[in-house]
C-alpha positions as CSV (number, residue, x, y, z in Angstrom):
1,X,0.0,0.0,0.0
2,X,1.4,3.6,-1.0
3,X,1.3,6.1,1.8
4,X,2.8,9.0,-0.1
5,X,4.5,10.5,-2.8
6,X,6.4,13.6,-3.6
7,X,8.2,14.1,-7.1
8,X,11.1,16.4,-7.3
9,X,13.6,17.7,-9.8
10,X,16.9,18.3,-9.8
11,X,18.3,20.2,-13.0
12,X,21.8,21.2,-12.6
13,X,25.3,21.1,-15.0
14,X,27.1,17.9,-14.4
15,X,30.2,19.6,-13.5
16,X,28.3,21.0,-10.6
17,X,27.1,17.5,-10.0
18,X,30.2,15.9,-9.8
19,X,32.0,18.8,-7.7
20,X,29.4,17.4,-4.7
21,X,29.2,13.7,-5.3
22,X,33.4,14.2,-4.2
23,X,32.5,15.7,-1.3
24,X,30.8,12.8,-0.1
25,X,31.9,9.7,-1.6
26,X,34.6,7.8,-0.9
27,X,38.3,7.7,-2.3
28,X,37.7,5.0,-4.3
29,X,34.0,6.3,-5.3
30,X,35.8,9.6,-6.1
31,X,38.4,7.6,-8.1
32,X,36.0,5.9,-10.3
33,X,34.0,9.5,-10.9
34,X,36.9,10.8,-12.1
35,X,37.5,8.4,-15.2
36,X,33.9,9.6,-16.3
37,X,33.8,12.3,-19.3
38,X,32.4,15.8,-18.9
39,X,29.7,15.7,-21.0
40,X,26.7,18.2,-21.7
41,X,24.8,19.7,-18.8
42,X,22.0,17.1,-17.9
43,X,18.3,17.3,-16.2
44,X,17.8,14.6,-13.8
45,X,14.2,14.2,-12.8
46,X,13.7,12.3,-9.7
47,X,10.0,10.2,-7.8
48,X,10.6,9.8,-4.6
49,X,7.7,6.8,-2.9
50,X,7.5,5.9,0.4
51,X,6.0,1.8,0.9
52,X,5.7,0.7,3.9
53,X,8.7,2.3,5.3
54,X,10.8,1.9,2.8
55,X,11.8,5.6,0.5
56,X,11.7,4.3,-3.6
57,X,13.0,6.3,-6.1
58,X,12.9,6.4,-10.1
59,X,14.6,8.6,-12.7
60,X,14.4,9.3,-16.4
61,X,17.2,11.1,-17.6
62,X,17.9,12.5,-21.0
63,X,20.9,11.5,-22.3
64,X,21.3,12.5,-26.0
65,X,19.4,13.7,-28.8
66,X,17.4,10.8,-29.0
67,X,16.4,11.1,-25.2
68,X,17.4,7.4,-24.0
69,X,15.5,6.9,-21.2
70,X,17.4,4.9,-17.9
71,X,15.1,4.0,-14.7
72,X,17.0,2.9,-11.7
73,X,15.4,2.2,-8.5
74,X,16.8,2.4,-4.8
75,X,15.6,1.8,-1.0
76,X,16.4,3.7,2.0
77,X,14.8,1.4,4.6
78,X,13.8,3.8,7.9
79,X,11.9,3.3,11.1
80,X,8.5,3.5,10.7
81,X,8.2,5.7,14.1
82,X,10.9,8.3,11.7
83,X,9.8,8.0,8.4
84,X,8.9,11.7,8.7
85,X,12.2,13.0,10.2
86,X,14.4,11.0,7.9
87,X,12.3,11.7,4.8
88,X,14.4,14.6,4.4
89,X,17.7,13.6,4.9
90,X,17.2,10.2,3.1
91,X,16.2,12.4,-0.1
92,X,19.1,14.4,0.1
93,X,21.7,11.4,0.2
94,X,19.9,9.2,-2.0
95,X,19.7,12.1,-4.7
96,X,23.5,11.7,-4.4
97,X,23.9,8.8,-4.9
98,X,21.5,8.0,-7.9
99,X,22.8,11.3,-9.5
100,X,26.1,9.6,-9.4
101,X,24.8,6.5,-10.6
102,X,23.0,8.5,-13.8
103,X,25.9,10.2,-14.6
104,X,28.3,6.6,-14.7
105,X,25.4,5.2,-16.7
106,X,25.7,8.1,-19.4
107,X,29.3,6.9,-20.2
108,X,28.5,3.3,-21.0
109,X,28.2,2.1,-24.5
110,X,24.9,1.7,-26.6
111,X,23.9,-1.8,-28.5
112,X,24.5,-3.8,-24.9
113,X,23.1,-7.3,-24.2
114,X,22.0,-9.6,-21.2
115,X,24.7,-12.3,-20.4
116,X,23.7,-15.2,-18.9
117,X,24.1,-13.9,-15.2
118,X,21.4,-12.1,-15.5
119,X,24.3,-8.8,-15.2
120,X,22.5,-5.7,-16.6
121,X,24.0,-4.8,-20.0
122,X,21.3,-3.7,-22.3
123,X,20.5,-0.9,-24.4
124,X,18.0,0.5,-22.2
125,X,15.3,-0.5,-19.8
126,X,12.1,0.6,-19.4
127,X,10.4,3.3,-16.8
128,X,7.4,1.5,-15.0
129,X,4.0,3.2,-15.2
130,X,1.0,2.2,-12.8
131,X,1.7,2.6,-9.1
132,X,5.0,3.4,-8.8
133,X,7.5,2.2,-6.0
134,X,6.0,-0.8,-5.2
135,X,7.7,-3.8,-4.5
136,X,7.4,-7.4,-3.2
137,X,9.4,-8.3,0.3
138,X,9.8,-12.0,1.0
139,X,11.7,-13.6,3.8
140,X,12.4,-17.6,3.9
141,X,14.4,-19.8,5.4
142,X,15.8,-23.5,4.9
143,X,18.1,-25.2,7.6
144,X,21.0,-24.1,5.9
145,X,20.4,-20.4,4.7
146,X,18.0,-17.4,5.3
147,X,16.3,-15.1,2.3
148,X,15.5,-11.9,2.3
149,X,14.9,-10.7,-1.3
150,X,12.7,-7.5,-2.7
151,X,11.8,-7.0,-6.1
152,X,9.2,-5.1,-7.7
153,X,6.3,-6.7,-9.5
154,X,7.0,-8.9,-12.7
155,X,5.3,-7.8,-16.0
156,X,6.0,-9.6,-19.0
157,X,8.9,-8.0,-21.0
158,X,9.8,-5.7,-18.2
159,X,13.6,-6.3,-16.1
160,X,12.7,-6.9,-12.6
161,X,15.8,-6.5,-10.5
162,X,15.5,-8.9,-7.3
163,X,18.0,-7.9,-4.3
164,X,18.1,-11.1,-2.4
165,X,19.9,-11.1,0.7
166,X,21.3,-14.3,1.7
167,X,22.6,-15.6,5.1
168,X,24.2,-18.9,5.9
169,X,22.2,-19.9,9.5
170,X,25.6,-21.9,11.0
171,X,26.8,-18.8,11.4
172,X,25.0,-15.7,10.4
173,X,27.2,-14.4,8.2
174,X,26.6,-13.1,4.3
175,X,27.1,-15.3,2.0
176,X,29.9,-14.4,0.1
177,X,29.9,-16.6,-3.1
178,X,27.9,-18.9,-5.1
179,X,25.1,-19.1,-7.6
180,X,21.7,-17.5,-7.1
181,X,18.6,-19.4,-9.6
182,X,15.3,-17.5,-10.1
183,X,12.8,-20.3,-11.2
184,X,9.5,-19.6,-12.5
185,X,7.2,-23.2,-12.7
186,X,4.3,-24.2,-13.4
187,X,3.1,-28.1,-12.6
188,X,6.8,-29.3,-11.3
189,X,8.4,-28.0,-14.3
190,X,10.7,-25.0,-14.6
191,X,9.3,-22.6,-17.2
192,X,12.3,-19.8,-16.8
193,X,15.0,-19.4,-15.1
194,X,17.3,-16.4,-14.3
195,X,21.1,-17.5,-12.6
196,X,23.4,-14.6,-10.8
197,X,27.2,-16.5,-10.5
198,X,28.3,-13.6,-8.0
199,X,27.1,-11.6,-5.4
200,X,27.1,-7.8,-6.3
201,X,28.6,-7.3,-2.8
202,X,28.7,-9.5,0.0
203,X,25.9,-10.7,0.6
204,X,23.7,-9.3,-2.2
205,X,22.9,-10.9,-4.9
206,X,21.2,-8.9,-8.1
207,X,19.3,-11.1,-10.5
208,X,17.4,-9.8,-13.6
209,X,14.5,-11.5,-14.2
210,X,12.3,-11.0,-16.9
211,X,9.6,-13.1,-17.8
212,X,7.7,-13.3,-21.0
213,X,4.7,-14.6,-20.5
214,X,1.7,-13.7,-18.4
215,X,0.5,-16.4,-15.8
216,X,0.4,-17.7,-12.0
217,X,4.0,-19.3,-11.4
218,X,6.1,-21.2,-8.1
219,X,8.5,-19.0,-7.6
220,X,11.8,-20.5,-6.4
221,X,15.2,-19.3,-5.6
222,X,18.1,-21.7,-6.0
223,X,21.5,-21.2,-3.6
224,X,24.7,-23.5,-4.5
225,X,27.5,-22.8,-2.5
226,X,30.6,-23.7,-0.6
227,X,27.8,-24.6,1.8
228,X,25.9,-27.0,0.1
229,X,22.5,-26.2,-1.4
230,X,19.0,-24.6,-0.2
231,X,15.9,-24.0,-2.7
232,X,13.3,-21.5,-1.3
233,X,10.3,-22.0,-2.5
234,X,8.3,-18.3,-1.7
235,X,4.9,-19.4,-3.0
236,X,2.6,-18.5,-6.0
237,X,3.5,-15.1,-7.9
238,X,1.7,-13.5,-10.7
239,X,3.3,-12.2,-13.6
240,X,0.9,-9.5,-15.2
241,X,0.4,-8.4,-19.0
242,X,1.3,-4.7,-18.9
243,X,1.8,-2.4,-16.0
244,X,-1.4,-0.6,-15.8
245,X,-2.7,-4.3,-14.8
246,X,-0.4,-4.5,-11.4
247,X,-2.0,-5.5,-8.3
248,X,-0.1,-5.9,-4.7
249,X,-2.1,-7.6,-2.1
250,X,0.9,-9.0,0.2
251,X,1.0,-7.4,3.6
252,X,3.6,-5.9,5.3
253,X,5.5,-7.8,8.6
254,X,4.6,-7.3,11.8
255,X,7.1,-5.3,13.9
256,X,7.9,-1.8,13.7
257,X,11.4,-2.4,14.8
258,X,14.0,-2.0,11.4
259,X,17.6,-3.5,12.1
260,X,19.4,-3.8,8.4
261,X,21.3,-6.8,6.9
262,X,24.1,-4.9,6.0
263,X,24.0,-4.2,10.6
264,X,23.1,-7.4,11.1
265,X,26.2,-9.0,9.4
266,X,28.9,-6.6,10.6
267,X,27.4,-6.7,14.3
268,X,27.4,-9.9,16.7
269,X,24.0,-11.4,15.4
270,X,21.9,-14.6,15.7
271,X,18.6,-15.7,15.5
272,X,16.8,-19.3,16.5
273,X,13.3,-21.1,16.7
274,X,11.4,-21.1,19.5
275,X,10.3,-24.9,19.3
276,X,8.8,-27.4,22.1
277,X,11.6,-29.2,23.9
278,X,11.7,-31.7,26.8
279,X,13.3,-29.3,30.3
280,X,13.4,-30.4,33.3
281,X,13.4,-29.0,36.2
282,X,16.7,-28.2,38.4
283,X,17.6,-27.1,41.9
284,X,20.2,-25.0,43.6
285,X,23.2,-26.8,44.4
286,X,27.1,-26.9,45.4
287,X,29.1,-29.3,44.1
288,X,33.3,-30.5,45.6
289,X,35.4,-32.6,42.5
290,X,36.7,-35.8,44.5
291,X,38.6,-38.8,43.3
292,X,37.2,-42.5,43.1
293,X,38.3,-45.0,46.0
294,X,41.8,-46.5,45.2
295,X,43.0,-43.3,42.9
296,X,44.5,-41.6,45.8
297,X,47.1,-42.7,48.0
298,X,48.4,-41.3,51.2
299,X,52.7,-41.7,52.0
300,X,53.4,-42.2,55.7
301,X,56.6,-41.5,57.7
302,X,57.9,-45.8,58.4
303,X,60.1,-44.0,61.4
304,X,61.2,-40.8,62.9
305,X,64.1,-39.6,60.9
306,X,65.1,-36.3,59.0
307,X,64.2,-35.7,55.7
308,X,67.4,-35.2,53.1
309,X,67.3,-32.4,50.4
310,X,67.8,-34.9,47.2
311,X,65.2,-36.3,45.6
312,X,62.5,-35.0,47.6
313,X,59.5,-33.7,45.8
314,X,56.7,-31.2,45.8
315,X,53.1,-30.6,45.7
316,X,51.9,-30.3,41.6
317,X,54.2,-32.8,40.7
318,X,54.0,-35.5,38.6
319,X,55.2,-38.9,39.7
320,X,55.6,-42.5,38.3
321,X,54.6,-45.3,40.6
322,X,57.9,-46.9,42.4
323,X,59.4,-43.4,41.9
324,X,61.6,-42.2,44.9
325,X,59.6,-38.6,46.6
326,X,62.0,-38.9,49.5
327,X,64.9,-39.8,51.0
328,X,64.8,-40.1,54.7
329,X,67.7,-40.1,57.6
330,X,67.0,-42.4,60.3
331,X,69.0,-42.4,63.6
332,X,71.6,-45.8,64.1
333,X,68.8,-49.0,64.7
334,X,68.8,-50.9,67.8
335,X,67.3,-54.4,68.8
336,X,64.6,-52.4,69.8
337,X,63.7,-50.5,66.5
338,X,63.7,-54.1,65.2
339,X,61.6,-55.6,67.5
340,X,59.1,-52.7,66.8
341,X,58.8,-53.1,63.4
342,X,58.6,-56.8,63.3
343,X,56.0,-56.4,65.5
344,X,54.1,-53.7,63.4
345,X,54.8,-56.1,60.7
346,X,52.9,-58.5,62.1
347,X,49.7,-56.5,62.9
348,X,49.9,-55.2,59.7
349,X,49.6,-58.7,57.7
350,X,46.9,-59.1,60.2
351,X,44.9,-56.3,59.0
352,X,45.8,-57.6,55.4
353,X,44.0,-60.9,56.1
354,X,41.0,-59.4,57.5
355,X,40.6,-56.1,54.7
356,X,40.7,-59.1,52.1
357,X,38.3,-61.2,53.5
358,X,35.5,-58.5,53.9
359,X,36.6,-57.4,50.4
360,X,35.1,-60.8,49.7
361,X,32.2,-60.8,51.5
362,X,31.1,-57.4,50.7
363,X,31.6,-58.5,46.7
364,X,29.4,-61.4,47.5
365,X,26.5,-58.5,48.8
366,X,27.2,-55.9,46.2
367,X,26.5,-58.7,43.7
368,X,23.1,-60.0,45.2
369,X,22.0,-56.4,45.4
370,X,22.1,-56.0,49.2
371,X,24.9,-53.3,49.4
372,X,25.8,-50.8,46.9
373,X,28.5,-50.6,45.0
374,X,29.9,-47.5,47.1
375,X,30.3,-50.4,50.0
376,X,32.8,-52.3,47.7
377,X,34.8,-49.1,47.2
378,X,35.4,-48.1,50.3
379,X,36.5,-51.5,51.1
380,X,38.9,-51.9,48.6
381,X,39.9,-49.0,49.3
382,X,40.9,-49.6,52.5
383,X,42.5,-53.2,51.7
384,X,45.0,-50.9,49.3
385,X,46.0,-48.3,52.4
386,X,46.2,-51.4,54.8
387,X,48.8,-53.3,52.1
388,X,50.8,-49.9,51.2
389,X,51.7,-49.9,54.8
390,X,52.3,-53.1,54.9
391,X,54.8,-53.1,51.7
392,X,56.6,-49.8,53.5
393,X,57.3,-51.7,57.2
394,X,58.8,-54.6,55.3
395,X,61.1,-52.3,53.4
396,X,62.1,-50.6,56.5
397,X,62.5,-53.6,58.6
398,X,65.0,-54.9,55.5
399,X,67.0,-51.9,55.4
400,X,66.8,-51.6,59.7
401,X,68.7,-54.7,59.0
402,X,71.1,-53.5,56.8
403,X,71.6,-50.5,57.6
404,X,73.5,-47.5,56.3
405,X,72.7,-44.5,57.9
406,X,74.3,-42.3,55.1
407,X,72.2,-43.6,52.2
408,X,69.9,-43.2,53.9
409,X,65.5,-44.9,54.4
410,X,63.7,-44.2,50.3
411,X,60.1,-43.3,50.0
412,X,59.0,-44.5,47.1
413,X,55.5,-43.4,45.5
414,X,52.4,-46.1,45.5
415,X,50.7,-44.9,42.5
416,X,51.0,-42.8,39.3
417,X,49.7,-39.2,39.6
418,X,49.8,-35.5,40.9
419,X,51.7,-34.7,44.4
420,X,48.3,-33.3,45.6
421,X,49.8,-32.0,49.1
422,X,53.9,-32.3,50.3
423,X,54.6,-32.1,54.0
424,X,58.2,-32.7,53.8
425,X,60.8,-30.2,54.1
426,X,64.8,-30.8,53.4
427,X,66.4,-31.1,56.8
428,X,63.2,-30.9,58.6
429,X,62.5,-34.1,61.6
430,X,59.7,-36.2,61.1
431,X,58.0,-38.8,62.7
432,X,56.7,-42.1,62.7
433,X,53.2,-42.4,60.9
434,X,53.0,-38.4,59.8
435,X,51.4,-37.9,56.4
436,X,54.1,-36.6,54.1
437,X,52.8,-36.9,50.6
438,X,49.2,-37.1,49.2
439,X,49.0,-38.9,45.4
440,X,45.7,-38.4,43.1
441,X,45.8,-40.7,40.2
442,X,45.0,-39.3,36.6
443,X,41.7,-40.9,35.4
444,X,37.8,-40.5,36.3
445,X,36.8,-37.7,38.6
446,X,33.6,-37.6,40.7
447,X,31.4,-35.2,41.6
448,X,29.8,-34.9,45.2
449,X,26.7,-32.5,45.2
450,X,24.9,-31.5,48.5
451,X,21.7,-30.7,48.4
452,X,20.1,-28.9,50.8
453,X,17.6,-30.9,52.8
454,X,14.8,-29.3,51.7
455,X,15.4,-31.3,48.5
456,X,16.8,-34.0,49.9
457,X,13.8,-36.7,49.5
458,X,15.1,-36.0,45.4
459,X,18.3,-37.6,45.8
460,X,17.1,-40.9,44.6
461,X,15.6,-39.1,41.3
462,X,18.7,-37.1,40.1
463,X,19.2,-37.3,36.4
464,X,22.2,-35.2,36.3
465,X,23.5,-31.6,36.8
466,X,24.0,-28.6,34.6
467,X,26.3,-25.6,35.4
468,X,27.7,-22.4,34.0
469,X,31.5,-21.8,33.5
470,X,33.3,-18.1,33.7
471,X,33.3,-18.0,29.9
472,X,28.6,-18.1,30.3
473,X,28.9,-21.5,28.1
474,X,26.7,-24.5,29.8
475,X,27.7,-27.7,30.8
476,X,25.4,-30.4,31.0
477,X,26.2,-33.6,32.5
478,X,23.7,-36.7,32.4
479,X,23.3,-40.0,30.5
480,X,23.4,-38.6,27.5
481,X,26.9,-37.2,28.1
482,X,27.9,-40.5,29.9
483,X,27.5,-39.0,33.7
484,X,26.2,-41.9,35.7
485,X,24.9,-41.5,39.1
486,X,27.2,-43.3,41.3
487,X,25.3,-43.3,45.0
488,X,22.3,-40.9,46.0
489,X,22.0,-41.0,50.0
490,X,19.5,-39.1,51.2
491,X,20.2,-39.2,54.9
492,X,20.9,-35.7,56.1
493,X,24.6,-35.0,57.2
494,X,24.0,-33.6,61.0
495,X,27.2,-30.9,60.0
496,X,25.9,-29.2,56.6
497,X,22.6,-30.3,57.1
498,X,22.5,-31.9,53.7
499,X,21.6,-34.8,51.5
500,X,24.8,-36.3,48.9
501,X,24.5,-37.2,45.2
502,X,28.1,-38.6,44.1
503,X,28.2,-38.3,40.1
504,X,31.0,-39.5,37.8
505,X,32.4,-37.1,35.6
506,X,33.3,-37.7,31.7
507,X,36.9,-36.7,31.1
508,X,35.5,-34.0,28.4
509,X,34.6,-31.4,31.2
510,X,38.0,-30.8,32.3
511,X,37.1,-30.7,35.5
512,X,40.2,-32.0,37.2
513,X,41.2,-30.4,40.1
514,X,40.0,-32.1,43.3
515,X,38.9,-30.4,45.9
516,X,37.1,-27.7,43.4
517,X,34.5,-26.0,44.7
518,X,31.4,-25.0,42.4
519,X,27.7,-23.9,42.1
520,X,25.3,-26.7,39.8
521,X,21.5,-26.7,39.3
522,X,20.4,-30.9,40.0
523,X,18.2,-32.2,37.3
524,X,15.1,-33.6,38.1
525,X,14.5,-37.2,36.3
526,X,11.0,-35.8,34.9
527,X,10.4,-34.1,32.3
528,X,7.5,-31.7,30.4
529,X,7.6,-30.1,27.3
530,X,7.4,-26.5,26.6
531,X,8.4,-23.8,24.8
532,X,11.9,-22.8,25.0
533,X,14.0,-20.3,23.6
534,X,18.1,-19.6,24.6
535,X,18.8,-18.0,27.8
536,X,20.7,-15.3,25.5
537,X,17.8,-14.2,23.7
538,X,15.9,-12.8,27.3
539,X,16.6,-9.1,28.0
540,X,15.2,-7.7,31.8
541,X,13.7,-4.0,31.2
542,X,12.6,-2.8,34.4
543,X,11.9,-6.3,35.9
544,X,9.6,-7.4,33.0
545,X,11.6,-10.2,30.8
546,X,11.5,-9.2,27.1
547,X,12.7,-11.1,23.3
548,X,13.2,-9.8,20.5
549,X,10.9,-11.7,17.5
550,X,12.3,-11.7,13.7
551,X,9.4,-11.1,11.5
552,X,10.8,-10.4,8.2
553,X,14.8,-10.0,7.1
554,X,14.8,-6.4,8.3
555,X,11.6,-6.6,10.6
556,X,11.7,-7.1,14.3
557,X,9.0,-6.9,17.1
558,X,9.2,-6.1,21.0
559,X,7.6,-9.1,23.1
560,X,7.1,-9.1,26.5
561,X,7.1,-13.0,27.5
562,X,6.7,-14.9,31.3
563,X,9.3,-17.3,31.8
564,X,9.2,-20.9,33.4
565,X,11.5,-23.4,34.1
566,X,15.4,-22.8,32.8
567,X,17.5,-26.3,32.0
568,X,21.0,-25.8,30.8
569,X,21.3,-22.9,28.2
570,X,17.1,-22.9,27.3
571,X,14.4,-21.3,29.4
572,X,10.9,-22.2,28.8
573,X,8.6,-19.7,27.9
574,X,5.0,-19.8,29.3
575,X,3.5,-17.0,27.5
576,X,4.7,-14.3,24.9
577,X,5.4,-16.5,21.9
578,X,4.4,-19.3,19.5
579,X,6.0,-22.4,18.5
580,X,8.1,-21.6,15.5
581,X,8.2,-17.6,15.8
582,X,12.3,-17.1,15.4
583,X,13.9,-14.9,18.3
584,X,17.5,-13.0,18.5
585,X,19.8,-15.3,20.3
586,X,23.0,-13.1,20.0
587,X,22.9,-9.0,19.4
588,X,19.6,-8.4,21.1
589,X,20.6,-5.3,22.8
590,X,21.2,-3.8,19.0
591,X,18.1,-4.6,18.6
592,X,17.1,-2.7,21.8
593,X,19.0,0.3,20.6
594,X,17.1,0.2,16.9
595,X,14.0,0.4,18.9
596,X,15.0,3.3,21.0
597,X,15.9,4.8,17.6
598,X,19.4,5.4,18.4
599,X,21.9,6.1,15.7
600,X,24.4,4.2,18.2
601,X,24.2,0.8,15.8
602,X,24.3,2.3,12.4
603,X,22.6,3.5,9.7
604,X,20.4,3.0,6.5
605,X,21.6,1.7,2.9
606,X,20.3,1.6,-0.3
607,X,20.3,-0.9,-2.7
């Protein structure tokens, strides 16, 4: 629908011309002017059309004696809340820059033809009659690439340039080579085609299309590219007999919000569906990185001695298993250091027989289903400490016995892994039994969450956890990502007055560190479907959450939404939107700042 139209004129020498297109242009524009002959003063009369928002403009200029008659068409897209304050200055640097194009097109050559691009090279086109301006706005998408293409309506006979913006959706970005197809069929069967094999700029591809027959068509749009290839088919399209016969009936977009391609491509931007998925709902947690039973492994002190300065080493450090951490200095033996030890010996191989015997019987239980598998752990666990011990006395009592104070009593490490904690100074006196070394094997981590007890009846139904790292990005870990819940107790501790859910972590978390402290949300083992959109997309104006919807390429619309549950990186929405309504994901505070009307993120273009 045409809201208004103004015609003006512009009648001035082309010298004078020129002189204030270099004001304005660019070097390279200016450059490019310059290689253009003087010619004879020209008249350049300009219709300015304002549709929908959008400022259209046609010329006829006289060129020679025979009055060759050039129309070229442009759009200044502006918000519809300005279209009266920018009318102005659109007209006055759009005049520019069509004068400039007018006077380029005097220079080219007569007797030009249409290559098979569909690249404008003809002897002339034709200036449209009927209602002026009007043009047809289409915006599609396929799951590799989004269109945005404008063209006015197609009359047989008559060029119809189509500006058709395309996207590539993995990451929003123009796409910056390939072939562009215009298909007209009827029945399954192409009728016409029009190919493009560039863009004009990135982005922008220019197909010419012009049919020559009347009739109801498909009209289709063919992308081949680096990317692959995506066919948008925009619907049924009428090409009329003459001019004076043109109807438009297609509505505009919804959204009074305008945020350009040529913004959206050199600003962070993404967009996404707002589809039904499965959430479920989480709780507040903390969360401490431990190690499995039998992948840590504490060294003792076998006697009291003094710790030498070689070989000795520190906390962070790597160590093989049976590689010496320390070399101790024991005072000269007596009888009655050897009577000691044999008799620690003795209560040690003690405790050996007993740890492997209820190894065995809790197996036996674990199997039948009696105890958990946590029981087995621990006990195992324990067995390993008990025989460690027992490996180290035997050592010492051997070298007791064959002493040599100056070399001295080595500490050799248990397992492979990090020195998690180092207690042992050079020179420093020890003794007997004192924890000098800590070992955490490399390997599977776990991850004990306490929940408060007001959750704690939901231990037993935890599916998994989700949490946020410093960098925003989510991390979701639950079957799916091969976290497996490893014990739920739901007995409160009497301390922290919390319930414990012990999960195994996959390696590709990097959560290593034991001992690391951090916030999770605890994923409930139901699940509903709703409507969710990214966590991103949400923006909080004065309390009330708010998206941005895409409506058209260039369209956008302000919706206030209520939120619902959030699971990982999505947050369901419970009122606001529809299923399939696309949303800005990444930029929408540009979006914000078109709405405001701020001149902060840009401004207009023509094409």
């Amino acid at each position: 629908m045409v809201n208004r139209s103004t015609v003006t004129e512009v009648a001035t020498p082309i010298h004078t011309v020129t002189t204030h297109i270099r004001t304005i242009t660019s070097r390279k524009q200016r450059s490019s002017l310059a290689t253009q002959p003087i010619r004879q003063p020209t008249r350049i009369h300009l219709t300015f059309t304002e549709v929908r928002g959008h400022m259209f403009m046609q010329t006829s200029t006289p060129m020679n004696r025979e009055t060759t008659v050039t129309q070229m068409t442009a759009t200044h897209t502006v918000n519809h809340r300005q279209a009266s304050n920018m009318r102005i200055r659109t007209t006055r640097n759009t005049i520019l820059g069509v004068v400039a194009t007018a006077l380029i097109a005097c220079s080219e050559p007569a007797n030009m033809q249409v290559d098979e691009d569909g690249h404008a090279h003809g002897e002339d086109t034709h200036e449209h009659g009927g209602e002026a301006g009007q043009s047809l706005v289409y915006t599609h998408y396929t799951d590799l690439t989004e269109l945005f293409v404008e063209f006015p309506p197609l009359v047989v006979g008559e060029p119809s340039q189509f500006a058709a913006h395309l996207t590539t959706l993995d990451d929003h970005e123009p796409l910056l080579s390939g072939v562009v197809d215009v298909a007209l069929e009827q029945n399954g069967s192409t009728v016409a085609r029009f190919r493009v094999r560039e863009p004009s700029r990135d982005g922008l591809f220019i197909p010419t299309v012009s049919p020559r027959a009347p009739g109801d068509f498909d009209l289709v749009i063919e992308v081949t590219g680096e990317f692959g290839s995506s066919r948008h088919e925009l619907g049924q399209i009428t090409v009329f007999s003459s001019i004076d016969e043109v109807v438009i009936n297609q509505e505009a977009p919804d959204g009074d919000i305008v945020y350009l391609k040529e913004q959206q491509w050199t600003a962070p931007f993404a967009t996404e569906q707002a589809n039904i998925r499965n959430l479920s709902e989480s709780w507040p947690a903390f969360a401490t990185i431990t190690a499995p039973p039998g992948s840590t492994a504490v060294v003792h002190a076998p006697l009291n001695a003094s710790i030498a300065a070689q070989s000795l080493v520190s906390s962070g450090q790597f160590v093989e298993a049976g590689q010496v951490m320390a070399r101790l200095l024991p005072r000269t033996a007596t009888s009655a250091d050897i009577n000691a030890l044999s008799t620690q010996l003795e209560q040690l191989r003690g405790r050996v027989n007993l740890g492997q015997a209820d190894v065995t019987r809790v197996r036996d239980l674990v199997a039948s289903g009696a105890l958990p598998q946590r029981r087995l752990d621990i006990a195992e666990t324990e067995l390993s400490e008990v025989q460690s011990e027992l490996r180290l006395v035997e050592t010492r009592l051997n070298q007791v016995r064959t002493t040599n104070t100056d070399q001295g009593v080595e500490l050799r490490a248990p397992i492979s892994g990090v020195v998690a904690m180092a207690n042992a100074l050079p020179g420093a006196y020890i003794t007997q039994g004192a924890e000098l070394f800590k070992i955490i094997g490399h390997g599977q981590r776990w991850l004990q969450v306490d929940l408060s007890e007001h959750f704690a009846a939901l231990a037993n139904g935890v599916r998994g956890v989700w949490f946020s790292l410093s960098g925003g990005e989510s991390i979701r870990l639950t079957s799916d990502t091969n976290t497996s819940i490893v014990q739920g107790i739901t007995q409160i501790n009497p301390q922290s007055r919390t319930a414990t859910v012990i999960l195994s972590l996959p390696e590709l978390t990097g959560l290593n560190v034991v001992g690391q402290r951090l916030p999770v949300n605890v994923i409930s083992a139901s699940t509903r479907q709703e409507i969710a959109v990214p966590a991103t997309s949400l923006i909080n104006e004065d309390g009330r959450q708010v998206v941005f919807v895409q409506t058209g390429g260039e369209s956008f619309a302000r919706r206030n939404v209520e939120t619902g549950i959030r699971d990982g990186d999505y947050v369901a929405i419970t009122s606001g939107l529809t299923g399939g309504e696309r949303v800005v994901t990444l930029g929408a505070y540009n979006i914000r700042l078109a709405a405001a009307g701020t001149s902060e993120i840009g401004h207009g273009h023509t094409h």
